[in-house]
NUKOL-463836 format. One record per residue: residue number from 1; residue in three letters; x, y negated, z of N, C-alpha, C, CB in turn. Coordinates in steps of 0.2 Angstrom, whole numbers, plus 5000, padded with zeros to 4 digits. Glycine has a CB too. Example, Ala and Ser with C-alpha at 12.3 -4.5 7.8 and 13.67 -1.06 7.14 Angstrom:
// NUKOL-463836
+-----+------+------+------+------+-------+-------+-------+------+------+------+-------+-------+-------+
:  nr : rest : n_px : n_py : n_pz : ca_px : ca_py : ca_pz : c_px : c_py : c_pz : cb_px : cb_py : cb_pz :
+-----+------+------+------+------+-------+-------+-------+------+------+------+-------+-------+-------+
:   1 :  ALA : 5066 : 5028 : 5039 :  5062 :  5022 :  5039 : 5066 : 5016 : 5039 :  5057 :  5022 :  5045 :
:   2 :  SER : 5064 : 5011 : 5035 :  5068 :  5005 :  5036 : 5064 : 5000 : 5039 :  5070 :  5003 :  5029 :
+-----+------+------+------+------+-------+-------+-------+------+------+------+-------+-------+-------+
END
This chain:
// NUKOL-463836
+-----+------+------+------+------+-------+-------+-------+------+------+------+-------+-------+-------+
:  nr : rest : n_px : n_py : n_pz : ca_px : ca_py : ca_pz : c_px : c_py : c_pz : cb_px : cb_py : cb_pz :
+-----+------+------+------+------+-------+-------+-------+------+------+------+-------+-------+-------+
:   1 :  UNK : 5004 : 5006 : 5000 :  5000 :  5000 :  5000 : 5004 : 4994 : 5000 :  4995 :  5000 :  5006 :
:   2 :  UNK : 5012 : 4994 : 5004 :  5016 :  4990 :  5003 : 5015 : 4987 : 4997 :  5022 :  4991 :  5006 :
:   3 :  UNK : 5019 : 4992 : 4993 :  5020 :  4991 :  4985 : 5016 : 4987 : 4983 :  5019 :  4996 :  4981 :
:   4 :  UNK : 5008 : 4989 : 4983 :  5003 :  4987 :  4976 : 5002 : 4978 : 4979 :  4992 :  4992 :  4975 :
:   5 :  UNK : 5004 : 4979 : 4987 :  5003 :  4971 :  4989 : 5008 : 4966 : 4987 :  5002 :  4969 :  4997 :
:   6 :  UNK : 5013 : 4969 : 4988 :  5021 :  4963 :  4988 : 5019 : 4963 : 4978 :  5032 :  4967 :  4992 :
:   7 :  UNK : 5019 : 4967 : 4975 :  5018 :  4965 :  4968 : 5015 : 4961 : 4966 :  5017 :  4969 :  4964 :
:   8 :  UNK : 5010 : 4960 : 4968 :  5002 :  4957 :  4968 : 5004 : 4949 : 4966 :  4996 :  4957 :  4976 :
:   9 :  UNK : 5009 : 4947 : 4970 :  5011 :  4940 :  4966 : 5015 : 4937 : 4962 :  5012 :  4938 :  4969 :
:  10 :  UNK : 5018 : 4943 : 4960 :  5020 :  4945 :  4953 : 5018 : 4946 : 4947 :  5022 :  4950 :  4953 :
:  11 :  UNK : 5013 : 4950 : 4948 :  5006 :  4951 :  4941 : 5001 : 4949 : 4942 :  5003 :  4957 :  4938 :
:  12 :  UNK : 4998 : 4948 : 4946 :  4991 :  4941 :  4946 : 4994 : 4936 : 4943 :  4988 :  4937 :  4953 :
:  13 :  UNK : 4998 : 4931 : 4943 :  4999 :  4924 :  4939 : 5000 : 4924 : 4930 :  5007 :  4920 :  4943 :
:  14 :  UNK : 5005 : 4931 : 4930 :  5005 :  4932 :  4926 : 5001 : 4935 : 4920 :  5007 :  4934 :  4927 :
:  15 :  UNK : 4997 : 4939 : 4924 :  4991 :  4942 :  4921 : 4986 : 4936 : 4919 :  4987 :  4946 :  4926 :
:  16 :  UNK : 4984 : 4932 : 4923 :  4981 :  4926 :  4923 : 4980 : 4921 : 4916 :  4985 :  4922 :  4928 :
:  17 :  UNK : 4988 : 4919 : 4916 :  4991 :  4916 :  4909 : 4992 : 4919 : 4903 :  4998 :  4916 :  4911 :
:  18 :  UNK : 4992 : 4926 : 4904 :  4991 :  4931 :  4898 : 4983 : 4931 : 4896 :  4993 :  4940 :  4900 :
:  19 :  UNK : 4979 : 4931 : 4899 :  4971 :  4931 :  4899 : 4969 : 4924 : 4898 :  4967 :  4933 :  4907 :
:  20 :  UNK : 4973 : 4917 : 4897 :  4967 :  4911 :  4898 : 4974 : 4910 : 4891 :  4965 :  4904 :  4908 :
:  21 :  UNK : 4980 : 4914 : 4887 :  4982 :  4913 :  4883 : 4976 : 4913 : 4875 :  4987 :  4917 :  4884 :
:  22 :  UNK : 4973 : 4917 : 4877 :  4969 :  4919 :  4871 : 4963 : 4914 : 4870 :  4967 :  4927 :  4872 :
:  23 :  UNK : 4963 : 4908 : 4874 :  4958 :  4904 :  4873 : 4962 : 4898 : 4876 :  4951 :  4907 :  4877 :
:  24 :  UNK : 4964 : 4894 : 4873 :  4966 :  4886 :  4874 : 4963 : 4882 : 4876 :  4966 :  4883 :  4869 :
:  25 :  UNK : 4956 : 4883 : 4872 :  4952 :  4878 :  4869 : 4946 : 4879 : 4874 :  4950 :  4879 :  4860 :
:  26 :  UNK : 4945 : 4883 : 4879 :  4941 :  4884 :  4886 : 4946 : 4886 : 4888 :  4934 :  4889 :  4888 :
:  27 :  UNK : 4952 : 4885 : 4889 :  4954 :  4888 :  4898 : 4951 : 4887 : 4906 :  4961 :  4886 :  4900 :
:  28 :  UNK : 4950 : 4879 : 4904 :  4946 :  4880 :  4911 : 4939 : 4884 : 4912 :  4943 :  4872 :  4912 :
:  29 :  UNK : 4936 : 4884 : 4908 :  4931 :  4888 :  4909 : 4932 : 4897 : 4909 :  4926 :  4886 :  4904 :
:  30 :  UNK : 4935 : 4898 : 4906 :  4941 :  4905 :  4906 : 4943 : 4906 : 4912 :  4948 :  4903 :  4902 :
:  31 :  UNK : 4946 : 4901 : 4917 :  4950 :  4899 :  4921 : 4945 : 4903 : 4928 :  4951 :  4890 :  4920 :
:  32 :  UNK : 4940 : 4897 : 4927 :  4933 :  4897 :  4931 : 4930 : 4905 : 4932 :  4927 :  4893 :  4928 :
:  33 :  UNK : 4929 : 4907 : 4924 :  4924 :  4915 :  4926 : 4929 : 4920 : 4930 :  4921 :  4920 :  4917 :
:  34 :  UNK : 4937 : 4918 : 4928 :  4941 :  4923 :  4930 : 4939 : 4923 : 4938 :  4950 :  4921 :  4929 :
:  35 :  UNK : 4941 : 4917 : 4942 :  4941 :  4916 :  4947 : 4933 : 4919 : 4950 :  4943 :  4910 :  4947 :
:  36 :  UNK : 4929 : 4918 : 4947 :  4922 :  4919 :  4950 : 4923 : 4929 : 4952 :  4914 :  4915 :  4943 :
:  37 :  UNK : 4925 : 4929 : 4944 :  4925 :  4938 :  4944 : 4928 : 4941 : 4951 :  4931 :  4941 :  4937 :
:  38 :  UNK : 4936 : 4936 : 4952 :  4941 :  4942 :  4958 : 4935 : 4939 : 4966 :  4955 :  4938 :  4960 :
:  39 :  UNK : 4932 : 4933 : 4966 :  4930 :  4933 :  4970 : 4925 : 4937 : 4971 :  4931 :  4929 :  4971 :
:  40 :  UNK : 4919 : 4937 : 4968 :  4916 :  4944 :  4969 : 4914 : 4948 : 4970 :  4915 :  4945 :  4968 :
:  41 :  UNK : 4919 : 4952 : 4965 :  4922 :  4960 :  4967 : 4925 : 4960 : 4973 :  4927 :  4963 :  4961 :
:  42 :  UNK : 4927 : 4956 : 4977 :  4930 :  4956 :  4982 : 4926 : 4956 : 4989 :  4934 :  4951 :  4981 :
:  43 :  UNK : 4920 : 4950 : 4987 :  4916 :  4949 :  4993 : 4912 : 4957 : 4990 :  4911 :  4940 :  4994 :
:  44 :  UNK : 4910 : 4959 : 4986 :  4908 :  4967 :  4984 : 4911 : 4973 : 4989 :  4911 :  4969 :  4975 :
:  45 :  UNK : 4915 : 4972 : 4988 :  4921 :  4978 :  4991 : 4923 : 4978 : 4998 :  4928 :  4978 :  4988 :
:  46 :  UNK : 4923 : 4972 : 5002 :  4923 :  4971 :  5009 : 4920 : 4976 : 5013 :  4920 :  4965 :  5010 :
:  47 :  UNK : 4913 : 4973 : 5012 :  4908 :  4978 :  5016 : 4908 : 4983 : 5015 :  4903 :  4977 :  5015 :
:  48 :  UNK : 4910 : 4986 : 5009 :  4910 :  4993 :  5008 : 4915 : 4998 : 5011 :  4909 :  4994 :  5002 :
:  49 :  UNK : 4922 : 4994 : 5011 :  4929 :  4996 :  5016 : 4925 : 4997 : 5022 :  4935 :  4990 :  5018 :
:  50 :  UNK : 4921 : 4991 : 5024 :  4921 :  4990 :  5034 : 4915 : 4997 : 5035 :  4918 :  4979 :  5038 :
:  51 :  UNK : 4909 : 4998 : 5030 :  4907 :  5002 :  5032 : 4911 : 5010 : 5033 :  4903 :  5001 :  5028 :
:  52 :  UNK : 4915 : 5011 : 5031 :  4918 :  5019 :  5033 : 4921 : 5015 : 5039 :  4924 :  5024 :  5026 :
:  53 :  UNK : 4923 : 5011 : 5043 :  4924 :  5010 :  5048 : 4929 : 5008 : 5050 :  4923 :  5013 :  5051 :
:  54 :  UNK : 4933 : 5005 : 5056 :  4941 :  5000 :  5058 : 4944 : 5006 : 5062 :  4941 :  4992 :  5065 :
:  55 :  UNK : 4944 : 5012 : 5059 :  4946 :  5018 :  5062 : 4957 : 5018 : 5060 :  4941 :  5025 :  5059 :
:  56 :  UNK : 4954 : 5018 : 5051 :  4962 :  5017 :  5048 : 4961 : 5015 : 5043 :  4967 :  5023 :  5048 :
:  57 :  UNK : 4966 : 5015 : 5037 :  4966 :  5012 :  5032 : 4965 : 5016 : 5028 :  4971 :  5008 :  5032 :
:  58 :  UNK : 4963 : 5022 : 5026 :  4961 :  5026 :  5022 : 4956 : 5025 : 5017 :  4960 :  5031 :  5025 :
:  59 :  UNK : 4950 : 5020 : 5020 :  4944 :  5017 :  5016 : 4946 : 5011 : 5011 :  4939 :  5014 :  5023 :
:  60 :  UNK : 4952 : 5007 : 5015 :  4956 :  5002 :  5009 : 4960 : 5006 : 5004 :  4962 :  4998 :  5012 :
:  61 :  UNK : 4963 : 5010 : 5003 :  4968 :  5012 :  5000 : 4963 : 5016 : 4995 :  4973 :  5016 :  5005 :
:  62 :  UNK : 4958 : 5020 : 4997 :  4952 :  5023 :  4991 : 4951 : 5017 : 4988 :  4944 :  5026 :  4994 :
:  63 :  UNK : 4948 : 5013 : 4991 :  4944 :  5006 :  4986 : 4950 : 5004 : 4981 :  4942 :  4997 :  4991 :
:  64 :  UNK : 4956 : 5001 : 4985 :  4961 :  4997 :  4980 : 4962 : 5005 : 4975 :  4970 :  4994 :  4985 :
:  65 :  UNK : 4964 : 5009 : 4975 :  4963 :  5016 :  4971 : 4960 : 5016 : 4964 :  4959 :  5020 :  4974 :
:  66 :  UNK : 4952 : 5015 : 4967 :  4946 :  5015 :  4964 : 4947 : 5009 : 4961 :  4939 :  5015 :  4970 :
:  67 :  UNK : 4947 : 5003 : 4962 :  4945 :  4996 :  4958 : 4953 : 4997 : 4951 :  4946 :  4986 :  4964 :
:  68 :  UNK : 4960 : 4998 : 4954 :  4964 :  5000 :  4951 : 4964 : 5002 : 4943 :  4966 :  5004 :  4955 :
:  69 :  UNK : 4958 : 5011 : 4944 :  4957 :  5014 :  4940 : 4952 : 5011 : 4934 :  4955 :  5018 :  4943 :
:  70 :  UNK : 4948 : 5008 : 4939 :  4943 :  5003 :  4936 : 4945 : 5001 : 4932 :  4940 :  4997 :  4939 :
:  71 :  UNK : 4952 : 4998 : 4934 :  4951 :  4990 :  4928 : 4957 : 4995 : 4925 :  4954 :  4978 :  4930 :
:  72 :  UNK : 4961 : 4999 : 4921 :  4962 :  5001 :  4919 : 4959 : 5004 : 4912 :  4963 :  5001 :  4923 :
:  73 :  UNK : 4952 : 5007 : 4915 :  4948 :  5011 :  4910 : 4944 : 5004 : 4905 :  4941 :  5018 :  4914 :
:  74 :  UNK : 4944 : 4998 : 4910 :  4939 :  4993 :  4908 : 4946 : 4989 : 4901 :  4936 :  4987 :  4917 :
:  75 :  UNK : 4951 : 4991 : 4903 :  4955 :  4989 :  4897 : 4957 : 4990 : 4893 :  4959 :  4987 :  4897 :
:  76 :  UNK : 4957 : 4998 : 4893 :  4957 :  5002 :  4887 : 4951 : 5001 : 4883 :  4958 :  5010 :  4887 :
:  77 :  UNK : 4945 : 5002 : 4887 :  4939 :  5000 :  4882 : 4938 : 4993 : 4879 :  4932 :  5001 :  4886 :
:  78 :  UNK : 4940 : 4989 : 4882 :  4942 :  4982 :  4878 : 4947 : 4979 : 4876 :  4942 :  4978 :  4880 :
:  79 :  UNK : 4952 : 4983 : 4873 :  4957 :  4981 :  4871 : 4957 : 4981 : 4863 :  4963 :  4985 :  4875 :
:  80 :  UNK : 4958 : 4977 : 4862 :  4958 :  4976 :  4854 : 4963 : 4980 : 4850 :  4960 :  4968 :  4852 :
:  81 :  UNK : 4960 : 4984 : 4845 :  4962 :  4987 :  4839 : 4969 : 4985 : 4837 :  4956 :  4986 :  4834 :
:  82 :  UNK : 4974 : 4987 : 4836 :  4981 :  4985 :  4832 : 4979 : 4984 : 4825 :  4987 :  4992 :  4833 :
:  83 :  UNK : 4981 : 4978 : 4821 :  4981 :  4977 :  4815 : 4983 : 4983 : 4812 :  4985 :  4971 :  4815 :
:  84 :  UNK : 4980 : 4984 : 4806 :  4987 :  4991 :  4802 : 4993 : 4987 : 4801 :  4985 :  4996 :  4792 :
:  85 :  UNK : 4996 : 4991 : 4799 :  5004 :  4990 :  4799 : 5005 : 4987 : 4791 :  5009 :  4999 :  4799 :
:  86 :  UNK : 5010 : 4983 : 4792 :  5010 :  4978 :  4785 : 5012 : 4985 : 4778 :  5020 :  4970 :  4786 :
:  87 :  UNK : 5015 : 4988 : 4781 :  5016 :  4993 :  4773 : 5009 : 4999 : 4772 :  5025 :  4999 :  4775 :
:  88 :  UNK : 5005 : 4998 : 4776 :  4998 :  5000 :  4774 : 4995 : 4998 : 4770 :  4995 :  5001 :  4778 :
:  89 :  UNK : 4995 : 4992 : 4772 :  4988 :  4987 :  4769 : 4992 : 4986 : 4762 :  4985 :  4978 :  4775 :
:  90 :  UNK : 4989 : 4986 : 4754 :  4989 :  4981 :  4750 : 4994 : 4976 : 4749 :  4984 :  4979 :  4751 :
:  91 :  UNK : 4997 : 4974 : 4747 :  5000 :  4968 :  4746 : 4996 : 4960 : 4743 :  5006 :  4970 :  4740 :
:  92 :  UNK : 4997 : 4955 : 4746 :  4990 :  4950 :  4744 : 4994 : 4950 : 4738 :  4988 :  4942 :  4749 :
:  93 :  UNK : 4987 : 4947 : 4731 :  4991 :  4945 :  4724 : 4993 : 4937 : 4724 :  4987 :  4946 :  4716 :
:  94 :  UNK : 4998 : 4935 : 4722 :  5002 :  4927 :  4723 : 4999 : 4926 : 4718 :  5010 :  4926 :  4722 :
:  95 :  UNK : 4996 : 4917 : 4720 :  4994 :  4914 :  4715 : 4998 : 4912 : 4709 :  4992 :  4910 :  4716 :
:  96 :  UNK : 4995 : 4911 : 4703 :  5002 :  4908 :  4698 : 5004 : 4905 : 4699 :  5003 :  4906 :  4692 :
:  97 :  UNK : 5003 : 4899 : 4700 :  5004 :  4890 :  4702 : 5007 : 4889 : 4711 :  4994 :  4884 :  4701 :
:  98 :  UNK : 5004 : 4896 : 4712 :  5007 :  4893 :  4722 : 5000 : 4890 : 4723 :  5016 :  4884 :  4723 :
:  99 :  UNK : 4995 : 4889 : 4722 :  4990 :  4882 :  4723 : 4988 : 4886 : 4730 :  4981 :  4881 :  4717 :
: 100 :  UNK : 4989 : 4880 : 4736 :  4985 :  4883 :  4740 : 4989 : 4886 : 4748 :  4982 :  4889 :  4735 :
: 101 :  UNK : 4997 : 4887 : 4743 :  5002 :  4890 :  4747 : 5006 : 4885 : 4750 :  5007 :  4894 :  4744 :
: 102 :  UNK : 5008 : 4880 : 4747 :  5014 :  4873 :  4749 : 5018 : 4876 : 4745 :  5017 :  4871 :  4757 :
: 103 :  UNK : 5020 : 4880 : 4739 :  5025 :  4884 :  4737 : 5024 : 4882 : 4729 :  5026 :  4893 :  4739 :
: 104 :  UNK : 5028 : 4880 : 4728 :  5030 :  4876 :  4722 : 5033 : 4882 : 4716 :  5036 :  4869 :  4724 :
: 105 :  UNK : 5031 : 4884 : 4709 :  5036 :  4889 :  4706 : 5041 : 4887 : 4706 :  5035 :  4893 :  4700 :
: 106 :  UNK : 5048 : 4892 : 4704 :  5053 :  4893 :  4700 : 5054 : 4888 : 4696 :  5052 :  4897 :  4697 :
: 107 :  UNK : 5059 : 4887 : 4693 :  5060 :  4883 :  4687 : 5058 : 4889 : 4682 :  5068 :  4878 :  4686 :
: 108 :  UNK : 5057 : 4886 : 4676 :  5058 :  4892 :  4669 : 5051 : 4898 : 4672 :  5069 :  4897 :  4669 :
: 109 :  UNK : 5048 : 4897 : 4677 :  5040 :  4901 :  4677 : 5036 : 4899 : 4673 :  5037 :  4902 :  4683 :
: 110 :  UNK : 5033 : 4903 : 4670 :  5027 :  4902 :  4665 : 5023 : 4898 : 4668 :  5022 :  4909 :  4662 :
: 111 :  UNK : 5021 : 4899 : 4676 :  5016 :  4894 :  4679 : 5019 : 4888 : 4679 :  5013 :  4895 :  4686 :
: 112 :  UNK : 5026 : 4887 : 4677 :  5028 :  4878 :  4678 : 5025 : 4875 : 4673 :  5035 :  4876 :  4677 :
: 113 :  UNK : 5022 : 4870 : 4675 :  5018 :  4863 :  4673 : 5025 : 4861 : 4667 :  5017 :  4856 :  4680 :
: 114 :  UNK : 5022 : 4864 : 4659 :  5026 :  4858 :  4656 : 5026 : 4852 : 4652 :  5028 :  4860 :  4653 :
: 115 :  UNK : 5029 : 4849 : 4647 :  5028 :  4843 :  4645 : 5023 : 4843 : 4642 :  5031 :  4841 :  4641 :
: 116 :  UNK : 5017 : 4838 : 4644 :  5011 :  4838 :  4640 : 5011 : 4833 : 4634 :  5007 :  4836 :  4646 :
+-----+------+------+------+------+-------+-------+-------+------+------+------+-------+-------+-------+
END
């Protein structure tokens, strides 16, 4: 139990920053549901420790266990698909002219603009 706590302030901030990375444009509100979530689940799980009783700490160590596993399975099921691999997919076709790319042809390319 030492462990999972002294690490705790290690990967929470981290974790944090990795999670409100993917949204700029709301982090505060990103920010906010995060916070609403740990505090929840927390006032959730309290009571449910203190019911098995202040005998020992066996009832914590299940829960943290339990939530552990949780969010584990909860991020496989949500974790986003891996793009395919660049040599799978197609090659995009280039335009003749570059239009569109900021990429200007070649000198001596058939798409160069000649004397009109």
């Amino acid at each position: 139990m030492f462990v999972v706590l002294s690490s705790n302030g290690f990967i929470a901030p981290n974790a944090m920053a990795l999670a409100l990375n993917d949204f700029p444009h709301a982090a505060g509100s990103a920010s906010a549901l995060l916070g609403v979530l740990q505090f929840s689940i927390g006032a959730a799980a309290a009571p449910l420790v203190g019911l098995a009783g202040p005998h020992n700490d066996l009832p914590m160590g299940i829960a943290m266990a339990f939530f552990g596993v949780s969010a584990l399975i909860v991020r496989a099921l949500l974790a986003r698909r891996p793009s395919p691999q660049p040599g799978l997919s197609p090659p995009a076709l280039p335009t003749p002219s570059g239009a569109g790319t900021g990429q200007v042809p070649p000198p001596g390319c058939a798409a160069q603009p000649g004397p009109a």
